[in-house]
Every structure is written in structure tokens, then in C-alpha cells.
N, C-alpha and C positions, 0 to 999 in steps of 0.2 A: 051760497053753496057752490056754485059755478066758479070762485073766487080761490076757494080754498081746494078743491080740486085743480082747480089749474096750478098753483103755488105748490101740489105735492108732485104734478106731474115735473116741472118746475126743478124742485131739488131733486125728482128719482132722475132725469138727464142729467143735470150736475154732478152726480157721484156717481153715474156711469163713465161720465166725463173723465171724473179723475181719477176712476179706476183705471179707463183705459189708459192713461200717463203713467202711471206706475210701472215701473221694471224689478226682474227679479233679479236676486240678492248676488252677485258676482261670484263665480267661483274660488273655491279657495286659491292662492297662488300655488306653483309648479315646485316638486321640492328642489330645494338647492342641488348644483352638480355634485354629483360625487366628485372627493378631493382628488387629486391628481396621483395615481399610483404612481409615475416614475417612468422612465424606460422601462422595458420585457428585459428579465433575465437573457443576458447573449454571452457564449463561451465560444473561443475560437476553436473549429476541429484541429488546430495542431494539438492544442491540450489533449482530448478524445484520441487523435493520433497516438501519440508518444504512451500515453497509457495502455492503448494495445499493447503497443510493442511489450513492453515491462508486463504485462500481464501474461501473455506468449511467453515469455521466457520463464516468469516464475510457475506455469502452468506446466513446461518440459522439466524443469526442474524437478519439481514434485512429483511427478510423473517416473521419474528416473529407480529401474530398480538394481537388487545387489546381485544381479542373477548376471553372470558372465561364463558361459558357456565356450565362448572361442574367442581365440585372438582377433576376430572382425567383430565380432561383437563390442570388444572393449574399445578398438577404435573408432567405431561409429558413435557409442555412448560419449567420448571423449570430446570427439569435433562437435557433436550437440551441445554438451554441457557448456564448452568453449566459445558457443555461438553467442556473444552480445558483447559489443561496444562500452564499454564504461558510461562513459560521458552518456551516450544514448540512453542506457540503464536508468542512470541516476535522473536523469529528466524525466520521466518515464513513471518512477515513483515519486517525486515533486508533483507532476499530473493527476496522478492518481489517487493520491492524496488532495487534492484539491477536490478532484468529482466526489472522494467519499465527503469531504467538507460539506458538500453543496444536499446534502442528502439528511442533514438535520434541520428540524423543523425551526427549531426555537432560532437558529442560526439566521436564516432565510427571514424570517417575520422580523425580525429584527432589523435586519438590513435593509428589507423592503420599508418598512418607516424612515430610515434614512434616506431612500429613492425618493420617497412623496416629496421630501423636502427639497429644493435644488439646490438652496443653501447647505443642508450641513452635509449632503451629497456631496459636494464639491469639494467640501473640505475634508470628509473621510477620505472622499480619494484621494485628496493629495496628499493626506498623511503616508497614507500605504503605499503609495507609488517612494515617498520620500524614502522609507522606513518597512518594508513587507513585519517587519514582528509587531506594529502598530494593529497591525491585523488580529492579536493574540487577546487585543484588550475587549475585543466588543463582547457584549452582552449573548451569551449563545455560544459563543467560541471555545470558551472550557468545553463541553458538552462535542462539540465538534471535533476537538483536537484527540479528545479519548477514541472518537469515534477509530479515525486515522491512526492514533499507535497502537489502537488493539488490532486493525485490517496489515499494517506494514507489520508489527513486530510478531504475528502470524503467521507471514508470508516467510520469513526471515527465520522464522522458528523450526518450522517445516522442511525450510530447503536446507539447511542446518542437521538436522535428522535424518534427510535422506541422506544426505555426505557422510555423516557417523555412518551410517549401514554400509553404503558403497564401502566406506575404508576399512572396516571390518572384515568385507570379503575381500582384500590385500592379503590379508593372512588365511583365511577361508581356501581361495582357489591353491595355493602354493601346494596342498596333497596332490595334486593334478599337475601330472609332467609338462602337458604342451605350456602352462601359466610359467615354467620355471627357465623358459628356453627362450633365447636374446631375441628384442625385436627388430626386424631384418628393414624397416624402412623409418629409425628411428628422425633423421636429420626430414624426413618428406612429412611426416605426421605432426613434428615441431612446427616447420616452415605451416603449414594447414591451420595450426589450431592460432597462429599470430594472425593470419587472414584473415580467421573466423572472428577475431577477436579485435581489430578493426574496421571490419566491414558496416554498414547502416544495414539493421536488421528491415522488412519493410513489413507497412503496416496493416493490422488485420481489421480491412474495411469492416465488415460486417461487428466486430466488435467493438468498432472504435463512434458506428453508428449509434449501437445500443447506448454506449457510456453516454454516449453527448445528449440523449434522450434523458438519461437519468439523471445527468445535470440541468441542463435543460426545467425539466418538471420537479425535479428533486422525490422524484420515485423510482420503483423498479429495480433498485441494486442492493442486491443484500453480498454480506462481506462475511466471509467466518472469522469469528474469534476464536482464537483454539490456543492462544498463548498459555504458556507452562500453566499459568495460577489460574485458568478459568476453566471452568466448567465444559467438557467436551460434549455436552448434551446438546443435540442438534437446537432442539426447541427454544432453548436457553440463550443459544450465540446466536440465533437468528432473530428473536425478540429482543434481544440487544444493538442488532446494528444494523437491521431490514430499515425500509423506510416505508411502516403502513401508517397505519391511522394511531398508532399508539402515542399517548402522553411521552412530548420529550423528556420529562422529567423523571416515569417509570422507565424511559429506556437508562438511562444516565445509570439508576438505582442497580439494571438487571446487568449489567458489564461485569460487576463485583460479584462474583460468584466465589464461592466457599472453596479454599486452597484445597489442592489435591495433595495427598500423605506424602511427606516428606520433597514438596515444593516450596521455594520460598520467592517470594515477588519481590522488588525493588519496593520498597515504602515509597517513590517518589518518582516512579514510572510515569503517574501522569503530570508531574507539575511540572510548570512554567517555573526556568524560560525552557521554552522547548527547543528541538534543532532544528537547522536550517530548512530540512525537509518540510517538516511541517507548518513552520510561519510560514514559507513561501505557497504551502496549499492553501492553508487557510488566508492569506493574502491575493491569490487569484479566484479562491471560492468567491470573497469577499467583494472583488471586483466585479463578477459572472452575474454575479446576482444583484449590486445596484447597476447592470446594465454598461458597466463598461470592459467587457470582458473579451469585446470583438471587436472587429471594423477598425478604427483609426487608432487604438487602442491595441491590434494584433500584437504587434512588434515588442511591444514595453511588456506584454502577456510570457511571451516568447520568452523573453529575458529575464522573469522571472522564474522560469524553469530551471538555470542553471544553477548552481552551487558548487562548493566546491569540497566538501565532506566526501560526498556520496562519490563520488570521480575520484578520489586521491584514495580510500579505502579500496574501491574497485581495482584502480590501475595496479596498484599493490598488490592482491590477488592474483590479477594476472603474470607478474613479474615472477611470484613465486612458483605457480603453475609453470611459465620457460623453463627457469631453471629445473621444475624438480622433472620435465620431461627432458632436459638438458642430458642428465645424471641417468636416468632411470633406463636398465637396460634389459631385465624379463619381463614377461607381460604383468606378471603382477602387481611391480612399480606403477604402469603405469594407473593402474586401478590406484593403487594409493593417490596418484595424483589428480585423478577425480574425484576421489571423496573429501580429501584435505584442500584441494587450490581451487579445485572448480566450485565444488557444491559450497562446504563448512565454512570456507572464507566468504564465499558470496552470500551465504544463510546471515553470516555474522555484520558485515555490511550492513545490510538490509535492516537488523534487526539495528544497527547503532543509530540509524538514518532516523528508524521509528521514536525513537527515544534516549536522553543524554543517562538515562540510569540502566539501560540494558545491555546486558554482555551476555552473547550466548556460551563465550568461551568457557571449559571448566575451571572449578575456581579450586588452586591449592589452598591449601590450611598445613600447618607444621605442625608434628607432630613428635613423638621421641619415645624411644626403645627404652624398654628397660636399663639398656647398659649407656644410655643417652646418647647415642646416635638417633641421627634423624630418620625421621619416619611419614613419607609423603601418602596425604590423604587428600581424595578429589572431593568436594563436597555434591557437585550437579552432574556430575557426566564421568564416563570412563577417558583417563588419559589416552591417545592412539600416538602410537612412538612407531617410524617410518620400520617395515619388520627387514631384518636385515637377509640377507639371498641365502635361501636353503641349504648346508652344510650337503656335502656329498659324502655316503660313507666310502673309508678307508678301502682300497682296492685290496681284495684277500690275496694274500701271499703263498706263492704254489709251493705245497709241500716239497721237502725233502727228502729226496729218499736216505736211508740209512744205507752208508757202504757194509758190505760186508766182508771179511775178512778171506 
């Protein structure tokens, strides 16, 4: 009996024994890192820069009204509208066009998969550095480029519009005597608006902050649409081209808003190829956002800003602006030459830059008389033909008296 209790006590120690040896089950292992995003989206503030500037200017522009009360008035309105550089300008919306690029979603996701990769990273970029319209091809980039010609050919639309009304009241002010009497400091006001129109306009810090946040995050900047063919409903152009939480694909959809009576769009406004303006945004979007957009990379950024479209339509503008303040010698002229060389040429610029199918100019159509002479018909807009200097009437002739005999 003593035998078989000790042999139980026996094995209950032995598998205390080898209970105590046992260890418990390992945890599970740690999960893998997360893949490698890439460099942080970096955009250099000369970009952010230069788009102030252009946005300052298209913001006086628009701003500009038909109301000219006094010959300082017209002049003041003139040297404003005159105020911006070409060259500057056109960099300016190349910029700015690039920030609105960086502000679509689908754009951005896209190109951040390219950053994870270092490989095909490096080779995008070297495409786009080789070739900026390399940029037109990625996945995202249609959706991006519409974004860009409906904000630029907007801008261009508007400033275009206010130029039609200024050069309207060309003929307007002329009932108004002091508008029809010679301007007394014609050759100092010319010399002024060349200055004006040379000079580096400078840049508005506090906006050029904001932008570079909204590229940066690619939120926060909403753009209106208001081009001829869309929809002027607030609600409409802002759900089109804000940058919230909306389906890139519903925005894409909500741009195409239903013609307004008797407008007609280009069929081909937004296809590829596009112009220089906007491969070169969408090619430093493209940069900004796999992270090479700044630092060793500022320079070749820089350089992609220039073109040469936007500068050569500009300089143009201007030229014809000299001359027509060259010639123009009542106050009224010179009102035409803010409405036609300042504003209407720079609207039209603007609006070519956005797009290779847009003309804001009016379009003739030929038409024929009954007795078949020709017969000129505008289809989009009213002709403005320069009005020529108010006829003075005939000085009355002092009666004669009748002699009498």
C-alpha cells in the first residue's frame, strides 16, 4: 500500500515537473512595415509666387468698371489695367495652373503610387523633365487638365467681358463734353503705361502662402467655372472644381453642365494635345507631388514656368495698346484703348493659353443681301469698330440784313 502511494506521489512531482518546463505559445509576429510612400509632396514658393502675381492681376482686371466720370479717372483705370509684364503674366498662369493641377484627387493617388516606387519614380521623372507633355499621359491627368482650362479659360472670359463693357463706354462717354476735349499730357501717360508694363509686379505674400498650402495638401482652393457653356450656378461650378471629399469622377461628370441659349463650346475644348500652358502645369503638378518639385530640383521648376505662347500673345497686346494710345487724342480714345488693348486682348490671351480650341474673339459668318452684296453677321459677340471723333455741328451763319432801297 505504501508502495503504490509513493509511485503516485512519484508521478504527481513528475508532471508538476514538466508542467513547470513548458512555455507559452509565442506571439504572433509584428505586422510587416508599411510600404514606403515616397518623398512628402514639395512645391517651390516661386511657383505659389508667380501665381499670386497673375491672380492680382486677373483679380484688377475683373474688378475694372465702365464707369468713367473724369479724365483722372480714365487715367488711373489705364495705368492699372497696363500694370503687368508679359513674360511675368504668362509664368504666372503656367503656376497657377499647376496648383489648380495638384488639387485633383485622382491625379495625386496616382502619382503617389509612382513615389512608393523609386524605380518607376525616377523614370517618370525623367520623362517629364525630358518632355513637360509626357505629363498629359498619366492616369488622372485628363480629369486634371479640364480642371485647368475651365479656371484659366474663365479668367480669360471675364477679363474679356469687362474690356467689351469699358469699350462700349468709348461711345457712351462721347455725349459728355469734357470726354471729347484733347489729352493735355498724352506723350507722359504713354511713357507711364510702357513702365507699367515692364516693371516685375511684386508678390502677394499672404496669397501666394495660401496657394502653396492648397498644393501642398491639395485642398482648400476652389476655382470658378463660369466659362460661356457652363452653368453660372454657384453650387454647380463649385462642386465641379473645389477640392472636398467628392468622387473625382462625379466632379469630372458635374463640369459639363447643360449650354446656355444660344452659346456654342468648342467640341474639343478639352482634348489633348493641349497647350503649352497647361502641359507645363500639369508637368510641375506632376513633379510637386512625387516630391520633386523643390530643393535641387527649384531651378529645372523654374524653367518650366516659361513658354513662349503666353509672352508673344501678351507682348502683342501691349504693342497695340502704344500705338493705339500713340494716335488717340480725346479722352474718349483713350477709354477704347482700355477696353480693346488692355482688357479684350489680354481676356483673349488668357483664354488661348487655356485652350488650342478657344477664341474669345467674335466670329464673322457671311452673309448676302437680297441684291447680293455682302452682308456681315457676328455670331458670339458685338463687333466694336474704334468710334470715330464727334462731328462738330456747322457754325450758324449771321443773318443778313435786307438792304432797303
Amino acid at each position: 500500500m505504501k508502495t503504490v502511494v509513493y509511485k503516485g506521489v512519484l508521478v504527481s512531482m513528475f508532471a508538476l515537473a514538466l508542467a513547470s518546463c513548458a512555455t507559452e505559445a509565442p506571439p504572433p509576429p509584428p505586422p510587416p512595415p508599411p510600404a514606403p510612400a515616397g518623398p512628402p509632396v514639395a512645391l517651390s514658393p516661386v511657383v505659389s509666387d508667380a501665381a499670386s502675381v497673375y491672380l492680382e492681376y486677373v483679380k484688377t482686371a475683373r474688378e475694372m468698371t465702365p464707369d468713367f466720370a473724369t479724365a483722372e479717372v480714365i487715367q488711373t483705370k489705364l495705368q492699372q489695367g497696363a500694370a503687368y509684364e508679359p513674360k511675368q503674366l504668362a509664368r504666372g498662369a503656367v503656376a497657377y495652373a499647376a496648383i489648380v493641377a495638384m488639387q485633383e484627387p485622382s491625379f495625386r493617388s496616382e502619382l503617389r503610387a509612382y513615389a512608393a516606387n523609386p524605380e518607376s519614380r525616377a523614370q517618370l521623372i525623367n520623362n517629364i523633365m525630358s518632355n513637360p507633355a509626357a505629363a498629359a499621359n498619366i492616369p488622372g491627368a485628363n480629369i486634371a487638365a479640364r480642371r485647368v482650362i475651365l479656371a484659366l479659360s474663365s479668367h480669360g472670359e471675364s477679363v474679356y467681358k469687362v474690356g467689351a463693357r469699358v469699350k462700349q463706354a468709348a461711345y457712351d462717354i462721347q455725349k459728355q463734353h469734357w470726354s471729347r476735349e484733347f489729352i493735355k499730357t498724352r506723350d507722359v501717360r504713354l511713357s507711364q503705361a510702357k513702365i507699367n508694363s515692364t516693371t516685375a509686379h511684386p508678390v502677394a505674400a499672404d496669397q501666394s502662402n495660401q496657394l502653396l498650402v492648397a498644393a501642398l495638401t491639395g485642398q482648400g482652393m476652389v476655382t470658378q467655372a463660369t466659362s460661356a457653356a457652363y452653368s453660372t450656378d454657384q453650387a454647380a461650378t463649385i462642386a465641379a472644381t473645389s477640392t472636398g471629399q467628392h468622387d473625382p469622377i462625379v466632379a469630372q461628370k458635374l463640369t459639363a453642365q447643360d449650354l446656355q441659349p444660344g452659346v456654342t463650346l468648342p467640341a474639343n475644348m478639352f482634348d489633348a494635345p493641349y497647350t503649352a500652358t497647361v502641359n507645363r502645369g500639369l508637368a510641375i503638378a506632376a513633379l510637386a507631388i512625387l516630391g520633386e518639385g523643390a530643393g535641387a530640383n527649384e531651378a529645372n521648376i523654374s524653367m518650366l514656368l516659361d513658354e513662349r505662347d503666353g509672352p508673344t500673345c501678351l507682348n502683342m497686346a501691349k504693342l497695340n495698346l502704344y500705338q493705339c494710345l500713340a494716335v488717340a487724342k480725346p479722352h474718349f480714345e483713350d477709354v477704347f484703348c482700355i477696353g480693346q488693348h488692355i482688357l479684350m486682348d489680354t481676356g483673349q490671351c488668357i483664354g488661348q493659353v487655356s485652350s488650342n480650341a478657344l477664341d474669345l474673339a467674335p466670329k464673322r459668318t457671311v452673309e448676302f443681301n437680297a441684291d447680293g452684296t455682302e452682308k456681315l453677321k457676328y455670331v458670339n459677340a458685338k463687333p466694336y469698330i474704334k468710334p470715330a471723333p464727334a462731328k462738330k455741328a456747322p457754325a450758324k451763319k449771321a443773318a443778313t440784313k435786307k438792304k432797303t432801297s
